[in-house]
C-alpha positions in Angstrom: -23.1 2.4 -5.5 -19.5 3.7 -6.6 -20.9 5.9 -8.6 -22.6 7.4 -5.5 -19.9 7.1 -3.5 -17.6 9.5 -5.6 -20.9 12.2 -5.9 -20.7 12.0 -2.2 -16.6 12.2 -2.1 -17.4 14.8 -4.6 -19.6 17.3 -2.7 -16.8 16.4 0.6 -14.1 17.8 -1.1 -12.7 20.6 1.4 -15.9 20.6 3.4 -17.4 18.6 6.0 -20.7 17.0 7.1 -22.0 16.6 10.9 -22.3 13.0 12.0 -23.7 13.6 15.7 -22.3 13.3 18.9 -20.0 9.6 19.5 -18.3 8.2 21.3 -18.0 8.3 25.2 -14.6 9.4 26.4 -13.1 9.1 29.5 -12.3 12.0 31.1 -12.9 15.7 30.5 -11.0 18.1 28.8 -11.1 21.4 30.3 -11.4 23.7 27.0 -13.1 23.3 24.1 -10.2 21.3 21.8 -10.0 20.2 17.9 -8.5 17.3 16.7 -7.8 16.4 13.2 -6.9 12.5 12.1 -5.8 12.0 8.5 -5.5 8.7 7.7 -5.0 5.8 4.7 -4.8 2.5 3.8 -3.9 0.3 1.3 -1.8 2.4 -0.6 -0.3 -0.6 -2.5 3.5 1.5 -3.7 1.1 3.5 -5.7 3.6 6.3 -5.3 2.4 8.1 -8.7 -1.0 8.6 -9.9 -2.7 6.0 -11.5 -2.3 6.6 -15.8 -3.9 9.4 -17.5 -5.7 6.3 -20.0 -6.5 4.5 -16.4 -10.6 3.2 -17.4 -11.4 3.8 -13.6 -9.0 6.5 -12.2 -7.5 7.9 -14.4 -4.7 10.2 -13.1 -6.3 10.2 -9.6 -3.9 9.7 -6.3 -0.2 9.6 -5.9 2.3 10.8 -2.6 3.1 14.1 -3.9 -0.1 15.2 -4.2 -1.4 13.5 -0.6 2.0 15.3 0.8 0.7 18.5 -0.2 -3.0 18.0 1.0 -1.4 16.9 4.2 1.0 20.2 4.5 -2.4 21.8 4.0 -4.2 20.8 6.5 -1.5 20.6 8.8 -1.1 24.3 8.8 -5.0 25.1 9.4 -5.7 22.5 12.0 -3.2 23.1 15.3 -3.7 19.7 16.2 -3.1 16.7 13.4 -2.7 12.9 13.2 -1.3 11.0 10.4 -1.8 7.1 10.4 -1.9 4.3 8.0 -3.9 1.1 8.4 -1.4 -1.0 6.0 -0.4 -3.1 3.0 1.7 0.1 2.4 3.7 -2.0 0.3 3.1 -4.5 -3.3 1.4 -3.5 -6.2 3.8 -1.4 -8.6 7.2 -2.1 -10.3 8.4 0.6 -7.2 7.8 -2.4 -4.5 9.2 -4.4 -6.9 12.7 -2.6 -7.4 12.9 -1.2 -4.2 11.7 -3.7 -1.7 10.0 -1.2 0.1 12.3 1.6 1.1 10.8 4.2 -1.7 7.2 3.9 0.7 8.6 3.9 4.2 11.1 7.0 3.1 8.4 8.9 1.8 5.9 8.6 4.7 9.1 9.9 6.9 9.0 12.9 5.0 4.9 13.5 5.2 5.4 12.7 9.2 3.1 9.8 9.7 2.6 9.6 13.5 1.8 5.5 13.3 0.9 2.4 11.1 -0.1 -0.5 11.2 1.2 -3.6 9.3 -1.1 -5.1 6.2 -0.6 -8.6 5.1 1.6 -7.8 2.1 4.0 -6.1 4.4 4.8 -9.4 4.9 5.3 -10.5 1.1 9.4 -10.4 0.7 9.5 -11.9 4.2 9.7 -11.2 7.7 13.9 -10.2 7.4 13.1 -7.9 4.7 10.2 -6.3 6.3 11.8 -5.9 9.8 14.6 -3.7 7.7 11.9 -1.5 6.5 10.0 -1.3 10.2 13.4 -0.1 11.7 13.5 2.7 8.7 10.1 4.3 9.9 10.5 7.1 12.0 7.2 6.4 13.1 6.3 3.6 14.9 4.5 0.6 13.7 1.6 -0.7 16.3 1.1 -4.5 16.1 -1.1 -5.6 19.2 -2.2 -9.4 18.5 0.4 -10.3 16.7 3.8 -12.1 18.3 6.9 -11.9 16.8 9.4 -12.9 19.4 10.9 -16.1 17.6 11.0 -13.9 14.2 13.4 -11.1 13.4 10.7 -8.5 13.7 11.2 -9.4 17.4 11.0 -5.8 19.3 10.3 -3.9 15.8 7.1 -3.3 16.7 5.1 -1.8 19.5 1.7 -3.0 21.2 0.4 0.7 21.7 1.3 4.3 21.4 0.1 6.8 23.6 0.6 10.4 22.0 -0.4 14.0 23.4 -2.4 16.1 21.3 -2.8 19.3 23.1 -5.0 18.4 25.6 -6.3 15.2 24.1 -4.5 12.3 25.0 -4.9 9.6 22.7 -4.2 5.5 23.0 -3.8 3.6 19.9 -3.0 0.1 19.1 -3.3 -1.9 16.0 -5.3 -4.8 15.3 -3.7 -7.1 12.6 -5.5 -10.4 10.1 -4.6 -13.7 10.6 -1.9 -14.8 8.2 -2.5 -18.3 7.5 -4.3 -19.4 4.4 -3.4 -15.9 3.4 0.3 -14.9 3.5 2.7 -17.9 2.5 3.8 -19.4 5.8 7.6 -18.9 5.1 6.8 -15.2 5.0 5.8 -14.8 8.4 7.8 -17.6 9.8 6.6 -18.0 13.7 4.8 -14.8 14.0 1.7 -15.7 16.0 -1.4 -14.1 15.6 -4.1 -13.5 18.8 -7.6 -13.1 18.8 -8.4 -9.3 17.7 -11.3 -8.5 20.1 -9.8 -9.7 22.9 -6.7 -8.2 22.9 -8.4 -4.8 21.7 -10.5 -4.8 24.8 -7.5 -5.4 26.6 -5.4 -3.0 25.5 -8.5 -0.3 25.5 -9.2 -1.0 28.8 -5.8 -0.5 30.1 -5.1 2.9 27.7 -8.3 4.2 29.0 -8.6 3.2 32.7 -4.9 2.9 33.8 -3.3 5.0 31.4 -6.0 8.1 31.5 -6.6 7.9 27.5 -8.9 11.0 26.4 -9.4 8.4 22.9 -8.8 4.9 21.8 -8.3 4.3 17.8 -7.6 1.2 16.8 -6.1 1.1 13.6 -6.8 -2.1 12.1 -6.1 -4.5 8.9 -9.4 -7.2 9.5 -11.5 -5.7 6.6 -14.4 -3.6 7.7 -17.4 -6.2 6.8 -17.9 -9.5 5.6 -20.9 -11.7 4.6 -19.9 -14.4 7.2 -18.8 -13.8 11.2 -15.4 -13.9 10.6 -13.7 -10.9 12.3 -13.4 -7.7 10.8 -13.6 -3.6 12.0 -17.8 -3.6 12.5 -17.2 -7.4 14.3 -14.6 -5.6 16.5 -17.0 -2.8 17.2 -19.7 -4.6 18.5 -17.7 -6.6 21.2 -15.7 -3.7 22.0 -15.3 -1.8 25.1 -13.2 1.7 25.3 -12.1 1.6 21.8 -13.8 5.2 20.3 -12.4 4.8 16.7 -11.3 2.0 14.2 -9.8 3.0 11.5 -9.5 0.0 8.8 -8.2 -1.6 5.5 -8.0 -4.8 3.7 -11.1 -5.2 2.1 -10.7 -1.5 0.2 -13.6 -0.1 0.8 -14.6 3.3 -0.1 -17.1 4.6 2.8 -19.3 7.5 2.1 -19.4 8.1 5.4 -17.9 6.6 8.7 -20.2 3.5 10.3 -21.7 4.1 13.8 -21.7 0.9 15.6 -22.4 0.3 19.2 -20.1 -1.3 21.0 -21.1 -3.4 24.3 -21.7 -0.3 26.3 -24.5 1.0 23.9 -21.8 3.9 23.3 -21.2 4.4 19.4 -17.6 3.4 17.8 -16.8 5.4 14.5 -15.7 2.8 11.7 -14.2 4.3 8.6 -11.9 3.3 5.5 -10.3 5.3 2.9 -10.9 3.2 -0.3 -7.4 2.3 -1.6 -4.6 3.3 -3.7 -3.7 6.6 -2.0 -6.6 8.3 -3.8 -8.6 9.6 -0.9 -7.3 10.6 2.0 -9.6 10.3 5.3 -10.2 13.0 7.7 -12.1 12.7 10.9 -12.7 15.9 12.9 -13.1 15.8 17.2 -14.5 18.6 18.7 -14.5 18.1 22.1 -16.0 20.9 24.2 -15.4 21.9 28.1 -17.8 19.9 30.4 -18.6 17.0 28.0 -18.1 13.7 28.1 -18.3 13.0 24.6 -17.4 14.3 20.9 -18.9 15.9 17.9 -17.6 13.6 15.0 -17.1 15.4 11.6 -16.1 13.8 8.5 -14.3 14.5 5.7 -13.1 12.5 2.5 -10.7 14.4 0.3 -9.9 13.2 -3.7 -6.5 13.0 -3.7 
């Protein structure tokens, strides 16, 4: 399977593949519009590329090298998002000696428009990690989690609206449950809420009161387990209103994005870009003048 995974990333690089026509939206646009999401997860403070001697990726990833894919497309798409679906931080001596700062200053310089938080965000505690949050010049979307009796009180937003050309887009982040998984003194009182029912919540307000063109959900649940517990394809399928969710956690490189339907029968695109920083995701929306829904097209680039 991973070996058909990078023949497929392979064969991706630079180009696309047509994946149909998903999801509903609700309202038109009025000419035919293109818009670009970039996104990544699990980066782990793998700020270089992994070793030249590395016996799986060997010299594959690393931020300058994303940065410049991301200048890239940025100046042959008009209209680009940049997001991040946590655990941005842990994994390299650079988390280690900087606590964080290194990763959060360098996705201010590539422009990230929004993140999520991962559970080893949360790993030098909730102090140290509301000092990082309030470096981002982006904003960090935490929907079902509570952090009101915790320093990361106000730190974090619920949702994010943002105009892109004509495409208004909702998004809202959809964190894991920390206990029996982050060590309690590291989260302290944040309180965690059920996923899918403050997704649908939030989805139906963006979309209904709030005149959302697109719902992403960027989330940290893991895109599919063996069991029910909750994850992106769970989400999916008792969703309503949320178009895309983009995941992490469980470091999965997809060969394509998942098409699941959602409790409408309408189609939610579910994708993941591995982990590391060595791919970078790209979904493409065309959305064209007197349709009510859009033309999904996929990329995977090998950073």
């Amino acid at each position: 399977m991973q070996n058909s995974r990078r023949q497929f990333i392979k064969k991706s690089l630079w180009g696309t593949a047509a994946l149909g026509m998903a999801p509903s939206i609700s309202s038109c646009v009025q000419s035919p519009v293109r818009l670009t999401i970039l996104h990544t997860n699990d980066v782990h403070s793998q700020i270089d590329p992994f070793p030249a001697n590395h016996s799986k990726w060997p010299d594959k990833g690393g931020f300058a090298r994303r940065a410049e894919l991301i200048n890239q497309v940025r100046t042959e798409e008009e209209e680009v998002l940049l997001l991040d679906c946590g655990d941005i931080f842990q994994g390299t001596p650079y988390f280690n000696i900087y606590k964080g700062k290194l990763e959060i200053d360098l996705m201010n310089k590539m422009k990230y428009d929004a993140a999520t938080l991962g559970n080893h965000e949360f790993d030098n505690g909730v102090e140290a990690l509301a000092v990082n949050v309030k470096r981002a010049q982006f904003p960090f979307i935490c929907s079902n989690y509570d952090f009101t009796e915790t320093p990361l009180k106000g730190e974090t937003i619920p949702y994010k609206i943002i105009q892109k050309g004509a495409v208004k887009v909702g998004i809202i982040g959809l964190g894991i449950e920390l206990a029996g998984l982050v060590n309690p003194k590291s989260y302290e009182q944040s309180q965690y809420h059920d996923p899918i029912e403050v997704g649908n919540q939030l989805a139906k307000t963006l979309k209904q009161e709030k005149a959302c063109d697109l719902v992403i959900a960027l989330s940290h649940l893991g895109y599919r387990y063996s069991d029910s517990k909750v994850s992106d394809v769970v989400v999916a399928q008792n969703s309503k209103n949320i178009d895309i969710i983009l995941g992490g956690h469980t470091h999965t490189f997809m060969e394509q994005p998942d098409m699941v339907k959602n409790l409408d029968g309408n189609e939610v695109v579910v994708n993941q870009a591995g982990w590391g920083g060595m791919y970078l995701g790209r979904l493409d929306l065309e959305m064209k003048s007197g349709s009510k829904q859009v033309s999904i097209i996929n990329s995977i680039y090998h950073v």
